[in-house]
N, C-alpha and C positions, 0 to 999 in steps of 0.2 A: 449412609446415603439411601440406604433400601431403605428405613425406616422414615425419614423424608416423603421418599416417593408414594410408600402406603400412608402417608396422612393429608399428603396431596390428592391422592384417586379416588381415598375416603369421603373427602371435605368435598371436591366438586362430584362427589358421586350424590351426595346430597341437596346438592345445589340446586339442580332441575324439578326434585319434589316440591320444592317453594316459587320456585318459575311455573307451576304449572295450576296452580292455589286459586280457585277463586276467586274474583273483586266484586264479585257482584253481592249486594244485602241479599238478607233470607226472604225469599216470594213464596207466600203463602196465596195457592191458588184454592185450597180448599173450601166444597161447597156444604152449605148445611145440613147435607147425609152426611158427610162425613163426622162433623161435630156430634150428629145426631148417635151417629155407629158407636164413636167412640165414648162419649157418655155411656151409654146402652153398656159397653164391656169394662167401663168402670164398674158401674151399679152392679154387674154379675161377682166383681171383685171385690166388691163392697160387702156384698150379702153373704160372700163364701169366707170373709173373714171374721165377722163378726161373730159366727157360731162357732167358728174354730178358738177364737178369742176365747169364750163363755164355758168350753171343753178346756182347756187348758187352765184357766181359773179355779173352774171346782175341783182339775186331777191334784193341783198344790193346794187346794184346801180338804180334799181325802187325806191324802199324804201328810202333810201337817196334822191333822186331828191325829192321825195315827199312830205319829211321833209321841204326842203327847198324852194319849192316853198311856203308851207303852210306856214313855217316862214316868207318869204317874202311878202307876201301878209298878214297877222296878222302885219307886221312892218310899211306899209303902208296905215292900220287903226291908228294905231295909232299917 
């Protein structure tokens, strides 16, 4: 019976989260600063990944040569 009751208090304790939901579409009141801003902090994001990108490229191609020079030279020990 107690376990009834807790799945009861549970269930409509949930209830009113969805009685309370929006009906209204998404209104987009934004004005051209704003599009403008937000581009603007793309392009900052844009610029700071691209060199990040370019750092990271060359550390696995150091690292790789490295590999392989040190294989190639351990191949010609033995």
């Amino acid at each position: 019976m107690k376990t009834i009751a807790t799945l009861i208090g549970t269930a409509s304790g949930f209830a009113p989260v969805a009685a309370m939901a929006a009906t209204t579409g998404n209104v987009d009141n934004s004005g051209i600063f704003v599009w403008i801003f937000l581009g603007f902090c793309a392009l900052i994001v844009v610029a700071q990944v691209i060199p990040a990108l370019l750092l990271m490229f060359g550390l696995v191609k150091g690292v790789s040569k490295v590999v392989h020079e040190k294989e190639a030279t351990s191949a010609k020990k033995s």
